[in-house]
C-alpha positions, 0 to 999 in steps of 0.5 A: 819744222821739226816738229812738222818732221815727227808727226809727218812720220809718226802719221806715216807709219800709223797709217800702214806706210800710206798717206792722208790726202791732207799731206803736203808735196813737202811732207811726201818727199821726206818720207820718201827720202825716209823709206829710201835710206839704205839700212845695213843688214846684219853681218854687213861692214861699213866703214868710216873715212877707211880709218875704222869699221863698223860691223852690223848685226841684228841689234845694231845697223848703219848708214853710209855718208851719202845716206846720213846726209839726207837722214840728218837733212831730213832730222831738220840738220845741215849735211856734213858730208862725211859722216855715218849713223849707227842705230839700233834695229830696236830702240829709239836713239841714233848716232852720228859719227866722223873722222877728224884726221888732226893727229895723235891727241894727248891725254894727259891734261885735266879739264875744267868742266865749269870753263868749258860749259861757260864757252860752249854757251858763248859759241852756241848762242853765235852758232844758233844765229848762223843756223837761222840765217841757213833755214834750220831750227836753233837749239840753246844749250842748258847745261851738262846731262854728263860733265866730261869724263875720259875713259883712260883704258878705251881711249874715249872722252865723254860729255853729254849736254842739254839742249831744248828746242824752239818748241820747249822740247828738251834733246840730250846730245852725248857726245865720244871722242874715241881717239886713234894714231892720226886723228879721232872719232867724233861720236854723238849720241842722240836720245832723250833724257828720259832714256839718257841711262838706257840708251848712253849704256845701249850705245857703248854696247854698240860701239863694241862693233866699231874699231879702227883698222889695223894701223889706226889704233892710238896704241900704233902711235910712233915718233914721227906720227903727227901730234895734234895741237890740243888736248882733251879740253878743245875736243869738248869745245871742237877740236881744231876750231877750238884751238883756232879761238883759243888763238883769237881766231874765227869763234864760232865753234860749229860742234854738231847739236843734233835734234829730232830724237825719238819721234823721228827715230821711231817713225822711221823704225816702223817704216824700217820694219813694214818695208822689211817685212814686205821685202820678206813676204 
């Protein structure tokens, strides 16, 4: 399907944002879906569960939740409900980023990059079966592209894994935690390993535009203010869920792992591009 997904827009913008005749009922309704993502024009604001803001410019844009949705949905993803995208206006990576209110998170425990890449293999092999059973595309865990690093000075942890789809294609999700006073933001990167370096470095410049809002920053902490009941380690594994294994609890962590990469993005940059371009002409 997801293949289907990349030539389908690829096609579309090839053509000058019209059809082939050969194009099926379902190949129509996603690029309809595509064209009608509501995009953040420079200078806009968007905001992220009211604990942080993202500010769009010329380099950088946004959508909101609802339209996440059906960007994922159609990137051949389940829906999360809550959730935002941030994206370059030119290159081809996204971001997918959520909020988990599980509290203060405390950074001072070391990690285990071995352990933790042994039980994200576990989770991912009994996460692929359920993605099946739900009508999406598994994708299998190889390895790091980053072993897990944290920024003490931002307050953000950092990883990156490998992943390969069912038509042999290989994705690299990199995934930040940016922690705050009541909770953290999950940040996924989505790009290729071939752009990996270029692409992980344009991503940070981006998230410069993301903060929390007055109140929310992890330097507001108090005593009182709610401590989540994990560390570093189980944010890598899925945080909450995570801590709910460790316990001998429900095993299947549902981490996002998020295909479709430059394909998809560049198709839907160029239709971006043409529907701009038509609104100003």
């Amino acid at each position: 399907m997801l293949n289907k997904l990349v030539m389908t827009v690829a096609l579309v913008a090839a053509c000058g944002g019209t059809w082939a005749q050969t194009s099926s009922p379902q190949e129509a309704e996603t690029e309809r879906v595509l064209r009608e993502l509501h995009w953040l024009a420079p200078g806009g604001n968007g905001s992220l569960a009211g604990k942080a803001t993202f500010k769009a410019s010329e380099k950088y844009t946004f959508l909101n939740s609802s339209d996440t949705d059906k960007f994922l949905k159609a990137n051949g993803n389940p829906p999360q409900g809550d959730s935002v995208t941030i994206a370059p206006t030119k290159g081809e990576w996204f971001g997918i980023l959520s909020f988990a209110p599980e509290g203060y998170v405390k950074d001072d425990e070391s990690i285990d990059a071995d352990a933790l890449l042994k039980t994200l293999k576990e989770n991912n092999t009994a996460s692929n079966e359920e993605k099946r059973k739900q009508g999406y595309a598994p994708l299998k865990l190889e390895g790091w592209a980053l072993a897990p690093r944290y920024d003490r000075e931002n307050k953000r942890l950092e990883w990156g894994t490998l992943l390969r789809t069912d038509d042999n294609k290989q994705v690299v999700n990199v995934s930040t935690r940016i922690l705050g006073r009541s909770g953290y933001t999950s940040a996924i990167l989505v790009t290729s390993s071939q752009t990996l370096d270029a692409d992980l470095k344009d991503f940070k410049v981006a998230l410069r535009d993301f903060e929390y809002v007055s109140g929310e920053k992890y330097s507001e902490w108090r005593e009182g203010d709610k401590v989540a009941a994990y560390g570093l380690g189980a944010l890598v594994l899925g945080g909450a869920a995570a801590a709910v294994a460790s316990k001998g609890g429900f095993k299947v962590i549902g981490a996002l792992l998020v295909a479709g990469v430059a394909g998809l993005w560049a198709g839907i940059k160029r239709l971006f591009s043409r529907k701009k371009s038509g609104a100003e002409g």
